[in-house]
N, C-alpha and C positions, 0 to 999 in steps of 0.2 A: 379433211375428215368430216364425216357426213354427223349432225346433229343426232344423239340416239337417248337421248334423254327424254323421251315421250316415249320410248322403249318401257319404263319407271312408270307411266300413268298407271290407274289402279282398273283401269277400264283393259287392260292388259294381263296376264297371267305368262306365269317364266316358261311355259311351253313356247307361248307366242314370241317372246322374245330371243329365247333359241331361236327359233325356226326363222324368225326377221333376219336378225345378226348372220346366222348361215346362208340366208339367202344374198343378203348384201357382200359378206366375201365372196363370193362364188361371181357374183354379175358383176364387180370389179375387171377380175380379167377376162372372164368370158364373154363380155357384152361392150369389151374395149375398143372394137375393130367391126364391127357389124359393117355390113357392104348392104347400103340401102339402093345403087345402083337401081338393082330389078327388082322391084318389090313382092313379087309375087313368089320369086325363089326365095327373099331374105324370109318371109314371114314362112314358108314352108321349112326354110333351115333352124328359122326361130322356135318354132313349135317342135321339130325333133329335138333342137339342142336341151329346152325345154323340159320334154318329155324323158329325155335321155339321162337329167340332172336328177331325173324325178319330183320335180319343179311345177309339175302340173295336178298332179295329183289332190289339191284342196279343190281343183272348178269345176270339179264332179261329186257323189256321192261315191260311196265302194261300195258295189252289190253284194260286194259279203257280208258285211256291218251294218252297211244302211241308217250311217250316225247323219247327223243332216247337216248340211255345207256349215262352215264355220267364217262366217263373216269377217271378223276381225281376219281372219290367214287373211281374207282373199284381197282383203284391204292394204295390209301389210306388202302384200307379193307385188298390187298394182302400186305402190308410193315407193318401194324402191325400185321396181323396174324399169318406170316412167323417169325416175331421177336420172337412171342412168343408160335406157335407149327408150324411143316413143312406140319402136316398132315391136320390143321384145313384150313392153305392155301390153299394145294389142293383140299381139300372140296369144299369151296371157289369159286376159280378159275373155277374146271370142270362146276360146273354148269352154270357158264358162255360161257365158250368156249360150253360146247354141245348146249344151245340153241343160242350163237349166229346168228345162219344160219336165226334162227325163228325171231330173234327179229327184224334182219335186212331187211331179205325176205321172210319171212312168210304169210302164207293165214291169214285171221281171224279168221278161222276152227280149223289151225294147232296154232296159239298163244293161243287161246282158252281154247284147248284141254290139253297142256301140261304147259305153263311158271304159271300159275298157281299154279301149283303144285312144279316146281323147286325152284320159287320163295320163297316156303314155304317149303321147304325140305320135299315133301311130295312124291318127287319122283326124282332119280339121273339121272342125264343126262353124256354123253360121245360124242365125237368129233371123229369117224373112219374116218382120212383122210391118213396115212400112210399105203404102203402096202411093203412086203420083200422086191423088187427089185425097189422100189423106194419111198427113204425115203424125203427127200428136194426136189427131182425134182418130182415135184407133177403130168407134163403137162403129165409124160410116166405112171402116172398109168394104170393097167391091165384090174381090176376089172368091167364088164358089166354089164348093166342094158339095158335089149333088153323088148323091145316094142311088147307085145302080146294081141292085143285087147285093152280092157280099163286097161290094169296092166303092169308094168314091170316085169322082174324076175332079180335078181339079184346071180350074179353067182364071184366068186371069195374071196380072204381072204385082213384080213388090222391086222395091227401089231403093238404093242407097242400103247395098246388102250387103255388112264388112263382112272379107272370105267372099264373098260372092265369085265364083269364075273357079277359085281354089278348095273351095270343101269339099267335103267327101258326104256331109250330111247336113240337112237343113232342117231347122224347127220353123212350120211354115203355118201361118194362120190363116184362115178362109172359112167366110160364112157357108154355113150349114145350115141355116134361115129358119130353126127352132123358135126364136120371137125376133122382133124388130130389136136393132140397134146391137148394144152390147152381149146381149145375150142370144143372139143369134151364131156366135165367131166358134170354131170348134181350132184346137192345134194337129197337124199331124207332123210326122218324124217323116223325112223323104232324103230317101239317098239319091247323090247328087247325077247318079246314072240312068234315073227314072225315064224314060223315055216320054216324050214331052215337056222337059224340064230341058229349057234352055237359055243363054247366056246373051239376050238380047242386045247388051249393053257396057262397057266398060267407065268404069265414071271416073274423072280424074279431080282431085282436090288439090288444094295450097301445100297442103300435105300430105305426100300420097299415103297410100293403101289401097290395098284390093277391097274394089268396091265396085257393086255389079248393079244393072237391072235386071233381074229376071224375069222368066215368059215361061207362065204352066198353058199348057195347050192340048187339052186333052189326057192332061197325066193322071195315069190311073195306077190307085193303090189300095192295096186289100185293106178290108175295114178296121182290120186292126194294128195299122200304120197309125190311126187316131189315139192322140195323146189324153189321157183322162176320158173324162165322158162329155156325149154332145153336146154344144152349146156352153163348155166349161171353158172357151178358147179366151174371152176376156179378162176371167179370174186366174188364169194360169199366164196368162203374159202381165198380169197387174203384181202376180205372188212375187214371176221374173224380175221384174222391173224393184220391184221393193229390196229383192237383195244387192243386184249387181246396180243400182242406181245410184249406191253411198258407194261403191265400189269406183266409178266414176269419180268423184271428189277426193277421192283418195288416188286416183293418175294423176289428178288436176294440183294435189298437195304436192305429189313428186315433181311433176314439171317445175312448182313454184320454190320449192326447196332446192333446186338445180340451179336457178334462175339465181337466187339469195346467195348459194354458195358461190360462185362465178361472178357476181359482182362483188361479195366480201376481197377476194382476191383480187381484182382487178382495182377498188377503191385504195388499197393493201399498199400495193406495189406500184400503180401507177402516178407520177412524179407531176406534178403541175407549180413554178415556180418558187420551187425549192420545198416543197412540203407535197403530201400523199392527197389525195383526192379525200382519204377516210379522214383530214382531219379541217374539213371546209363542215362547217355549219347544217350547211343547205343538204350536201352530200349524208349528213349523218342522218339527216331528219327523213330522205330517201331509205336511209338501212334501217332506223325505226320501224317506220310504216310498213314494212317487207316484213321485217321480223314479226312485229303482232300482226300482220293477215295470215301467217303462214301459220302462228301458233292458232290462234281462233277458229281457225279452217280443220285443223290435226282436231281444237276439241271435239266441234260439230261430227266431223267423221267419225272419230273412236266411241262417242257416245250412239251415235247413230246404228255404227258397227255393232256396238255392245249389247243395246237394246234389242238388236233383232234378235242374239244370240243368247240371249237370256229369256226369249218368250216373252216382250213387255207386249201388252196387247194395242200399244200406240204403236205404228212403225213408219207408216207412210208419210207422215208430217215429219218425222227428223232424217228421215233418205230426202227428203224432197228441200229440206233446209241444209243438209249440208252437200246435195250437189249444188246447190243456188248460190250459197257461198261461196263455196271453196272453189268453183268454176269462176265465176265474176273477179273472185279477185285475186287467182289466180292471173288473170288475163293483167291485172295491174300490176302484178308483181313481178311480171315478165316484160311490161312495158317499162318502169322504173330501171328493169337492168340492163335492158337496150338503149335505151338515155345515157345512165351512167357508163356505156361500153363505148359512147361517142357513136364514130364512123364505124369501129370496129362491130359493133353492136348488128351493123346490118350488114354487112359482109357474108356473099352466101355460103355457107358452110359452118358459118361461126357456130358457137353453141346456143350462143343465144338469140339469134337470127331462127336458128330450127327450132328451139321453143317457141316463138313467135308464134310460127307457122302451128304448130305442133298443137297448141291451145287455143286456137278457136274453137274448134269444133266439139269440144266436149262442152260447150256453152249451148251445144244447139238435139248431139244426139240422146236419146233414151229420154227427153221430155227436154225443153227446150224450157232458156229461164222464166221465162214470159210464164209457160205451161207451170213450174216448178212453184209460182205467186200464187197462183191459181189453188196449185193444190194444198199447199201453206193456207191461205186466208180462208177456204172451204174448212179446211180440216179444224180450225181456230175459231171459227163463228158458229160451228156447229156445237163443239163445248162448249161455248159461253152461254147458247141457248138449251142445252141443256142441263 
C-alpha cells in the first residue's frame, strides 16, 4: 500500500485528495499490464485509456470556464502515474506541456479547435521547442517563421520531440526576428499534417518513447496559427516551463516512491543467514536516506505546486528547486534500491531495473540540472541585491 499521508499536507485541499485517492484506484488495475512492447501504440492506447477515464482533463484549461490549470492536480496525476507505469506519465504529462501554449495564450479559435480533444485523448499533442545547436539555451534558436502575406512559412528542424512521429498537433517555436535573441521567438499551433512538416528522424533512448527530429521545410501556416503575439515566443514557453517543470519532480517523486516501496518489501521478506535484510544496520541506514529524500522532494514539490496556484509572485525559483531536487535524488533513491535488489535489481524487466532506466532523463529534459543552478543562484543573488 502506497504512502498517502502527504495526501494530509495543508499545501493540499480535500478536492485534491479525492481526485489523488481516485486516481491511484483506478491505475492499480488499469495500469497493471501496460504492453511497452511498441511504444508508439502503448503511449497512443495510453492517452485514449486516459482520456477515456477522463483522466486527462486537468492538462488542459476548459474553454467553457477557462479556470487556469491547477498545479497541484497535475502534480498529483504525474507522482501517481509514474509510481505505477513510466509510460502512462508520459501520456500524461505530453498532453499537457503540448497544449500548454493554448491554455495560457490561446485564441478561443485555437482552445476550441484542439484542448477539446487532448483533453479527451482524442488527439495527442507535443511541445517542439529544442533544436540540435541549442538545447537549454532556447534565446539562440535558429529555426524561422518569416512573414509572407497573411501566413508564415516556417523553415528549419527541432529535436528530441516526446510524441514526435505520433501527435496530431505541435506547439512549435521559431524566430520571427522582432529583436535579437529572446525576444525575437514567436509560438505557433501546427497540425501534425501540415505539409512540409516532416519526420526526419526517429530517436531511441535507454528508455524508450516516441521521440522524433523534426524537419519544417517550407510549412506554411495562416497568421493566425501564431500563439499570442509576435515576439511573445520566449515568455510563453518560459510561463510553460514554470508550470509543468514542478510537474517533472513530481514523475521524478513517483519513480522514487516506487523505487522505496519495492525495496521495503524486498529488505521485508528477503532472508540473509537467518534474519531479513530490514534488520542489518547498514541496510536500514539505506531505507532512512530513501525515506527523507522522498519526503524532502514531496515538500519542495507540493510547495512549489501551491505557490504557483495561489498567485505567489516568486515562482521560477521553487519549480527550478524542486525539479533539481527531486530529480537528483530521485536518481539515488533508485540507485540504493538496485543495490539492495542484489542481482535481482538488474535483471531486465525487474521493476527496479526500469526505474533505472526510466529516471535519467527527467535530470536532463525541460531545463537540465546544471540549467536548474543556474536558475536558482540567478533568482537568489538578485534578492539579496535588492
Amino acid at each position: 500500500m502506497a504512502d498517502r499521508s502527504f495526501l494530509d499536507w495543508p499545501f493540499l485541499d480535500a478536492a485534491h485528495r479525492d481526485w489523488a485517492t481516485s486516481l491511484d484506484d483506478w491505475a492499480g488495475p488499469a495500469l497493471a499490464d501496460v504492453d511497452h512492447a511498441d511504444t508508439d501504440a502503448a503511449c497512443r492506447s495510453l492517452v485514449k485509456t486516459l482520456g477515456d477515464g477522463g483522466w486527462l482533463m486537468p492538462t488542459a484549461i476548459d474553454p467553457q470556464d477557462e479556470r487556469p490549470l491547477d498545479v497541484r492536480t497535475l502534480c498529483l496525476a504525474r507522482e501517481t502515474l509514474a509510481r505505477h507505469d513510466g509510460l502512462a506519465d508520459f501520456a500524461f504529462a505530453m498532453q499537457g506541456l503540448g497544449t500548454g501554449a493554448l491554455s495560457l495564450f490561446g485564441t478561443t479559435t485555437q482552445r476550441d479547435a484542439w484542448l477539446p480533444l487532448t483533453r479527451t485523448g482524442q488527439a495527442i499533442a507535443a511541445f517542439a521547442l529544442t533544436e540540435p545547436q541549442s538545447g537549454s539555451d532556447v534565446a539562440h534558436s535558429t529555426m524561422t517563421a518569416t512573414l509572407d502575406g497573411n501566413h508564415y512559412v516556417l523553415d528549419g528542424e527541432k529535436t528530441w520531440i516526446s510524441n514526435g512521429g505520433i501527435a496530431d498537433v505541435y506547439t512549435v517555436f521559431a524566430r520571427t526576428g522582432e529583436a535579437p535573441g529572446a525576444m525575437g521567438l514567436s509560438a505557433f499551433v501546427v497540425p501534425a499534417d501540415t505539409p512540409g512538416l516532416t519526420v526526419a528522424e526517429r530517436l531511441q533512448t535507454i528508455a524508450p518513447h516516441p521521440l522524433a527530429r523534426l524537419r519544417f521545410d517550407g510549412c506554411r501556416l495562416s497568421a493566425d496559427a501564431m500563439i499570442g503575439q509576435p515576439g511573445q515566443g520566449f515568455k510563453i514557453a518560459m510561463s510553460v516551463l514554470d508550470v509543468f517543470r514542478t510537474t517533472v519532480a513530481a514523475a521524478a517523486l513517483g519513480f522514487a516512491r516506487r523505487a522505496l516501496e519495492e525495496s521495503l518489501a524486498r529488505v521485508k521478506s528477503r532472508q540473509v543467514q537467518g534474519a531479513t535484510l530490514a534488520d542489518l544496520q547498514m541496510v536500514q541506514a539505506h531505507v532512512a536516506d530513501m525515506a527523507l529524500r522522498v519526503d524532502a522532494a514531496a515538500l519542495l514539490v507540493y510547495r512549489a505546486a501551491w505557490a504557483k496556484d495561489m498567485g505567489a509572485p516568486r515562482v521560477t525559483r521553487e519549480a527550478a528547486m524542486a525539479k533539481l531536487y527531486a530529480t537528483d535524488e530521485a536518481q539515488k533513491v533508485i540507485d540504493a534500491a538496485v543495490q539492495l535488489h542484489g542481482g535481482d535489481g538488474v535483471r531486465q524487466g525487474a521493476v527496479v531495473e526500469r526505474l533505472y532506466r526510466e529516471i535519467r532523463a527527467l535530470r536532463i529534459y525541460e531545463g537540465a540540472s546544471d540549467v536548474q543552478k543556474v536558475i536558482i543562484a540567478r533568482a537568489t543573488l538578485a534578492e539579496a541585491e535588492g
